[in-house]
C-alpha positions, -999 to +999 in steps of 0.1 A: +337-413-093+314-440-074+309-418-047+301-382-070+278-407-093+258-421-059+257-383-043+239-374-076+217-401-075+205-393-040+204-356-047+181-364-078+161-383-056+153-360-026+143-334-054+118-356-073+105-367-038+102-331-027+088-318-058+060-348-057+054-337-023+044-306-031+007-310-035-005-273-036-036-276-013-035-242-001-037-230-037-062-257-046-082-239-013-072-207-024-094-215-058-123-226-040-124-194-020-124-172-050-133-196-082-148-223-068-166-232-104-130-242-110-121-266-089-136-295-103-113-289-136-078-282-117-050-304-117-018-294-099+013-308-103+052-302-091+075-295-115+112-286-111+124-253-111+143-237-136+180-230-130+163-220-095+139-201-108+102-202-102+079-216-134+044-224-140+032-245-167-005-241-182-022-268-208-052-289-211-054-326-207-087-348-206-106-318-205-086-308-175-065-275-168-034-287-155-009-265-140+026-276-133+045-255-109+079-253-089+062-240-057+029-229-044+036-187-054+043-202-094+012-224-084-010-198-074+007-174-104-002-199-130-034-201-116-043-161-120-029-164-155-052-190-165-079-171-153-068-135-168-058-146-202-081-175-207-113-171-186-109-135-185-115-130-154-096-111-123-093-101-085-089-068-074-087-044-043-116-024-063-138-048-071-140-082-089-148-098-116-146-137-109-184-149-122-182-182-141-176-179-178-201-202-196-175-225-205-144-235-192-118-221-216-093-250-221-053-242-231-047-255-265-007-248-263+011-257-238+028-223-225+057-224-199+062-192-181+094-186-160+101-156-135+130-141-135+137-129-106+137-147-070+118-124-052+082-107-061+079-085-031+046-065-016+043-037+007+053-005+026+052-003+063+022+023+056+004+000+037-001-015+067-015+012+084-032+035+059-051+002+040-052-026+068-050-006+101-086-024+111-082-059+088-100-089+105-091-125+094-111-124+066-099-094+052-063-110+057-076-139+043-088-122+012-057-098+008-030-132+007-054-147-018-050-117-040-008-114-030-007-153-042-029-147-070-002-121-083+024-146-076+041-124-043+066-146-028+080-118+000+057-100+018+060-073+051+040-086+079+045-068+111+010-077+126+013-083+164+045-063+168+031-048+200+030-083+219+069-089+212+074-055+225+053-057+251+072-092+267+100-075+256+097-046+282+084-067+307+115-083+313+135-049+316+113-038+345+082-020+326+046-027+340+019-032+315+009+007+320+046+018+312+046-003+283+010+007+263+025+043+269+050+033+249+027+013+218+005+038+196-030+029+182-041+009+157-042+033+130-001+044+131+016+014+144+032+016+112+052+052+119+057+033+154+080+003+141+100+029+114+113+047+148+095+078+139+072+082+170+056+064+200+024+062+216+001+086+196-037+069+192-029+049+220-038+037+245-047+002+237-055-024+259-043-059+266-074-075+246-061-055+215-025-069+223-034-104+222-059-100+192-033-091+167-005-115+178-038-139+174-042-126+142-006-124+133+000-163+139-028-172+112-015-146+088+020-161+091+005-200+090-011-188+056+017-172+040+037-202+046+010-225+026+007-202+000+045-201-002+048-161+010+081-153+033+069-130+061+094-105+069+089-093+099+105-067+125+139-071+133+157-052+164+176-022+152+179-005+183+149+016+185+137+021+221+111+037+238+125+075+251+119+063+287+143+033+283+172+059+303+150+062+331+148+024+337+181+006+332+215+023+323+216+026+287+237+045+265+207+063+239+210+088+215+181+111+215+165+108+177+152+144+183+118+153+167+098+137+134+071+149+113+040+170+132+062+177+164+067+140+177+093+129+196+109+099+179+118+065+201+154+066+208+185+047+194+204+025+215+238+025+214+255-007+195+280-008+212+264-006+248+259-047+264+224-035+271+221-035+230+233-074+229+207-082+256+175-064+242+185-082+210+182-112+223+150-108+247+135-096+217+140-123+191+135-151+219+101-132+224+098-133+183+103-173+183+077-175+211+052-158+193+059-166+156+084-197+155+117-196+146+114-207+110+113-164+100+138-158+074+136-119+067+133-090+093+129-049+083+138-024+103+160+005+097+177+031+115+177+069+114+147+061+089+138+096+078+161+114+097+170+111+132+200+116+149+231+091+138+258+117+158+287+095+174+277+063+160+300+039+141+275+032+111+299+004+099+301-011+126+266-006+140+250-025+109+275-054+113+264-055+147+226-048+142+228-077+118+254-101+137+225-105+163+199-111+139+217-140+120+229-151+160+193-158+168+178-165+134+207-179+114+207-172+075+181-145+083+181-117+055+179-082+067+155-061+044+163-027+045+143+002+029+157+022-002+144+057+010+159+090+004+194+086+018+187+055+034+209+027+041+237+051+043+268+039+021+286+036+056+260+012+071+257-009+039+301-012+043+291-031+073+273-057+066+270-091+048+258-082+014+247-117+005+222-121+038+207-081+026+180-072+004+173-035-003+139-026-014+142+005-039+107+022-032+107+048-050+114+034-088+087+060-106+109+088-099+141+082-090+171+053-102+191+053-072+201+018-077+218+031-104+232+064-088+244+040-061+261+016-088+232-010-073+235-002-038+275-008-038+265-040-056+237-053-030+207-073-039+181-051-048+143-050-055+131-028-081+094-012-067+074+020-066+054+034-041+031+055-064+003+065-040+013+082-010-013+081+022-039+060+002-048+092-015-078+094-044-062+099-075-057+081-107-018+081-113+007+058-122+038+059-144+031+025-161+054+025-192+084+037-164+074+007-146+081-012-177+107+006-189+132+010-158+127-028-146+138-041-185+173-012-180+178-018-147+180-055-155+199-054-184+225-029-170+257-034-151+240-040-123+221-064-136+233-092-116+221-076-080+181-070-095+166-098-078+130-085-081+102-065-087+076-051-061+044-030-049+054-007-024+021+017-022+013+038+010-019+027+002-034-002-018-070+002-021-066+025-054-057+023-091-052-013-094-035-012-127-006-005-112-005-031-090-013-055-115+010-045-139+040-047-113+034-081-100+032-092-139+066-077-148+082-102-123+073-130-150+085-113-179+118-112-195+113-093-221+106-055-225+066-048-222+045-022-241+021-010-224-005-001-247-003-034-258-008-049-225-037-031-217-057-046-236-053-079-220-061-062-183-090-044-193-102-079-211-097-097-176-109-068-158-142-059-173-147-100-188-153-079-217-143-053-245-152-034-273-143-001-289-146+020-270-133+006-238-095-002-258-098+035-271-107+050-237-075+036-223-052+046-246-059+079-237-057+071-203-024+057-207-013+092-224-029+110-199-033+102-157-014+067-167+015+084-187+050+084-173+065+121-179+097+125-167+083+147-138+090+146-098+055+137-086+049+121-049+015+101-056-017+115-073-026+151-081-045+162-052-084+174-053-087+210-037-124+191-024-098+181-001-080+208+012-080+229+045-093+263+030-068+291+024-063+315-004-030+296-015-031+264-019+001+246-040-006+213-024-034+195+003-007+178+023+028+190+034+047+168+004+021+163-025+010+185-055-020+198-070-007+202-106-024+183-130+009+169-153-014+158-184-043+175-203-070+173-186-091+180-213-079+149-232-082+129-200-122+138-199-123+128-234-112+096-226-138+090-195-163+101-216-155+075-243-153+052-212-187+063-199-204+058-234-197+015-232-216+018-196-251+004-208-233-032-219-214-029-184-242-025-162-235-055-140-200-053-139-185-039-103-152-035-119-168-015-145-186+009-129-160+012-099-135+022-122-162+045-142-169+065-105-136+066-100-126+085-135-158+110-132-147+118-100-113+127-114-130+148-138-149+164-110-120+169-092-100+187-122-127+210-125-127+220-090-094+232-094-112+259-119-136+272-098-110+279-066-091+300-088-122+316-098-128+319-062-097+334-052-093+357-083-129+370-067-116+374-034-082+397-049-107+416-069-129+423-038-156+413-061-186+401-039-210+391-062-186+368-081-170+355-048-207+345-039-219+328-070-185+311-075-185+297-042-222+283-041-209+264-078-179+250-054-201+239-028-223+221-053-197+203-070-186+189-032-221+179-031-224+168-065-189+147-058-202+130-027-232+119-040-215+106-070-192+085-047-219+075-020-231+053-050-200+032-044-188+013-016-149+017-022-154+057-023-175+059+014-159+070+049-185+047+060-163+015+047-135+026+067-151+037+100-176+007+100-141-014+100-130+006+126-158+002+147-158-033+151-118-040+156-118-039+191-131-067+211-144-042+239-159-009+240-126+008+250-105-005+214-134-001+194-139+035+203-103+043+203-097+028+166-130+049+155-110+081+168-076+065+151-097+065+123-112+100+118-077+113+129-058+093+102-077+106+076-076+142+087-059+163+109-038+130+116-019+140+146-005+153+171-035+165+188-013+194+207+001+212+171-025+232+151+002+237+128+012+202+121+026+193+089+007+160+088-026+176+084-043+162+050-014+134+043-040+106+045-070+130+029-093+108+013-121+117-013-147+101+000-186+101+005-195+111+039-158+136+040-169+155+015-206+157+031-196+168+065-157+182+073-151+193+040-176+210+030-182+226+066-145+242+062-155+255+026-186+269+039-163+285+066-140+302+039-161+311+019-190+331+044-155+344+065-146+363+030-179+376+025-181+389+054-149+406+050-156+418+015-187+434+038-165+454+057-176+429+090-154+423+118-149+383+115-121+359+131-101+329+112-120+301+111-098+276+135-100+246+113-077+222+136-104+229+159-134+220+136-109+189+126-105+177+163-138+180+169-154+159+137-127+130+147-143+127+185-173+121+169-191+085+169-211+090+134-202+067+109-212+084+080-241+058+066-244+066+029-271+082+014-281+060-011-288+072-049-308+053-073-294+040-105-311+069-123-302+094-106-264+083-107-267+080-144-274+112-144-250+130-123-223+113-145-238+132-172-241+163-152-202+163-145-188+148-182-208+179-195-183+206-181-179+236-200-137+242-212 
């Protein structure tokens, strides 16, 4: 009894001294950086958890605002909260609204605020690459502020993936020039590391290499102080296709993906050459990184591939035996995506040292079709926009809804978080908001009620009309029919010309699923508040972004009116219908050229200064053009991929797309005419614009004359 009496003694002891060592200073930092009229009123201090959950405290003492927490993520959680439901103020990938509010608000009741789950998880292996192909330090630095900020404790971070490969290869006999055949640019690394191709944007050079494992170790140092787990890229037997030719290997060819590319192939589990690249390839991991990683991705046969022959059972138990052999107690983080992880790899493994992320949450429950992933820990998510595609979408009350069932059902138990899994992150930040947030409530959340809150913190201010305007945007573009949607409703701005046109990209949808006359409605109530928002980014970023919705919708009018023209063989309506297309293109760009999160520009002037030499900075300009067009393979004009990553942009709009519309339109004309005339050969006109060096500066537009064009396009006819 002595001895159980002393052991609790000593184990209440190390906790109290752990929790006082907790100091927060990277959070403390963190304010500085973003609120630094705060700092002088903070006061951090540890608190203990709660049944091993995370908590934050919030109250006022001595005209301080102290928040107790039981690590830095509750820290920097309880830090946001304070500043969205007190100071009403708020950080977001479109804009922010962080000025000083004339007084420091203080906390008159204490409010304790416990998460529920363990894990509040953030990104998709595309995020990486279609928001943060071209990210410098800052822009790292300013995208964890924002994760911690929204309390993310788990976040993807497979930065600097090409230097492990590259000492990888080296010491199976590659030179350097073997192995950058084998890494693809900067702009689709991401495809790269889900096994789905190799080499395409490449070639990079050794400069680049080192510059993102640079970059990598100072993301990985910060995520640690802010109290982020990296997971990073496990081996799961992906190799590169020429792997055969160099050492004797047994490989199953993984066949073709997406576009025509040949996918890396899968090495054998049971071959020895599978124990040994496993283990040159973590070593070169805890070289790099350290060894103190506790979460790797990486999944096999991701979106198809070949899995013929192979022992799926065993093959996961073996995949992950030499993950927990290098990095012991190492959870393997596997991605719930269409059919993926098979029921036979999942029998395989050890279910306590797995996490599955569910991406797909706004349409589908297969955490519940799968009785939780044959009772495997699970994180609820949604990946709601799908090549960082313009659109405003997002299910919110499903987000709501399906975390409280899924929680409260019988698999319950194996929900052990919520999570942001967008293709794309630089849009509709709502949703992102609203995610995060559900991983610190335990009860069911109304949306409409909600709102109001955001919007408060968003805008630092409300009235009528703002509330009113968002309801009907929340029964509108935000609603949450039970509809299969992948991502936004697409603008037809957007898409290579043809007479039928169901979708812009290969898997997306045109169809508007709300009325889109109440949806106007609703931005033009928005629109009416804008002369006591005039300073406000967050404001009029999210006012651009609803008129260009509008703009877009109506678009969708005047194609059909195009195409009924062209079936009619009706010249003079084909002509006057298309000159009112190309002026809403023109009317759209300038509308966005007012904006700096709607330009090309942004995105190609990152681009253009990744590199640390002339040959990476003009290769990620080309990665860049390419991504967000014809995206690749340069050899198929008919590639699938064309238009995935479309983006509604100033500077698009000005140039490629309305050069193709122009094309479409004068090729029918001339055909209506009786004129002998060619297809236009758009994938050339696409290649072309992406070898191009212009950046696209925007055109600026005076306040004025903005003002007006928003009352041009919210005065559409029905």
């Amino acid at each position: 009894m002595r001895i159980l009496k002393s052991v609790f003694l000593l184990t209440v002891l190390f906790l109290n001294t752990s929790i006082k060592a907790q100091t927060f200073d990277a959070v403390r930092q963190l304010a500085g950086r973003r609120v630094p009229w705060l700092t002088k009123s903070l006061v951090f201090n540890a608190i203990p958890a709660n049944n091993g959950k995370d908590v934050f405290e919030l109250y006022s003492k001595n005209d301080k605002i102290e928040i107790g927490a039981s690590s830095a993520s509750a820290a920097a959680e309880g830090l946001n909260w304070y500043l969205r439901y007190y100071c009403h103020r708020s950080m977001s990938h479109m804009g922010d609204n962080l000025s000083p509010p004339e007084k420091i608000p203080l906390v008159k009741e204490k409010i304790r605020i416990v998460s529920p789950y363990p894990y509040r998880y953030a990104l998709n292996y595309c995020t990486i690459s279609y928001s943060m192909s071209f990210y410098n330090w800052a822009d790292w630095e300013r995208e964890l502020d924002w994760m911690a900020l929204n309390g993310v404790n788990i976040m993807l971070a497979p930065v600097g993936m090409e230097a492990v490969w590259q000492n990888t290869l080296r010491k199976l006999g590659y030179s350097d020039k073997e192995t950058l055949e084998f890494i693809p640019g900067p702009a689709f690394g991401a495809w790269w590391l889900m096994g789905n191709m190799e080499s395409w944007g490449g070639p990079v050079t050794q400069n680049l290499i080192d510059q993102q494992a640079s970059l990598e170790k100072r993301i990985i140092g910060r995520m640690k102080q802010l109290g982020i787990e990296p997971v990073m890229h496990g081996f799961y037997g992906m190799v590169p296709t020429t792997l055969k030719n160099k050492i004797k290997a047994e490989v199953i060819s993984q066949g073709k993906w997406a576009g025509g590319f040949a996918r890396p192939d899968f090495l054998s589990t049971t071959d020895l050459a599978f124990k040994r690249i496993a283990g040159i390839y973590y070593e070169e991991m805890k070289k790099l990184y350290g060894a103190g990683l506790h979460y790797f991705g990486g999944d096999p046969f991701h979106e198809g591939g070949s899995a013929k022959g192979v022992d799926l059972k065993a093959s996961g138990a073996m995949i992950q035996q030499l993950m927990q052999q290098h990095y012991p107690g190492a959870t393997w983080v596997l991605q719930g995506w269409q059919s993926n992880p098979s029921a036979k790899l999942l029998e395989g493994l050890d279910k306590k040292k797995t996490l599955i992320i569910e991406l797909f949450g706004e349409n589908t429950n297969n955490w519940e079709k799968r009785k939780g992933y044959d009772r495997t820990p699970f994180v609820w998510s949604n990946v709601s926009n799908f090549g960082e595609k313009n659109g405003i979408y997002g299910k919110l009350q499903r987000f709501a809804d399906e975390t409280y069932r899924a929680k409260n059902s019988a698999y319950g138990q194996f929900l052990k978080g919520v999570g942001i899994i967008p293709e794309g992150i630089n849009n509709n930040p709502v949703t992102f908001e609203l995610m995060l947030e559900l991983g610190w409530h335990d009860q069911h959340i109304k949306v409409n009620s909600w709102i109001k809150g955001y919007t408060l913190a968003r805008y630092g201010k409300t009235n009528d009309k703002i509330e009113k305007a968002w309801q009907g945007l929340l029964e509108t573009a935000y609603g949450s029919p039970e509809i299969y949607q992948e991502g936004p409703s697409e603008s037809i701005f957007c898409a290579r010309p043809d007479t039928l046109i169901s979708s812009v990209s290969s898997w997306g949808t045109r169809k508007r699923n709300y009325d889109t006359a109440k949806f106007r409605d609703a931005v033009r109530l928005f629109a009416s508040a804008a002369a006591d928002f005039k300073k406000s980014e967050t404001y009029q970023t999210d006012l651009t972004d609803f008129v260009r919705q509008v703009q877009a919708n109506k678009g969708d009018g005047i194609y059909q009116a195009i195409i009924e023209a062209i079936k009619n063989k009706d010249k003079v309506r084909l002509a006057g219908e298309g000159a009112k297309f190309l002026a809403l293109i023109g009317q759209q760009d300038s509308l966005l050229n007012s904006n700096r999160f709607f330009t090309l520009h942004r995105w190609l002037k990152q681009a253009s200064v990744f590199g640390t030499n002339q040959a990476d900075s003009a290769n990620a300009l080309k990665n860049a053009k390419a991504q967000v067009t014809y995206w690749g393979p340069d050899y198929n004009p008919k590639t699938d991929l064309h238009e995935y990553a479309h983006k509604e942009w100033a500077g698009l709009l000005g140039s490629l797309y309305t050069e193709r519309w122009k094309l479409f339109i004068a090729y029918h004309l001339r055909k209506l005419n009786g004129e002998e005339t060619v297809n236009p050969d758009y994938y050339k006109l696409e290649t072309g614009w992406a070898n191009t060096p212009d950046l696209f500066v925007p055109l600026k537009i005076s306040d004025r004359q903005r003002n007006e064009l928003i009352k041009q396009i919210l005065k559409v006819e029905d």
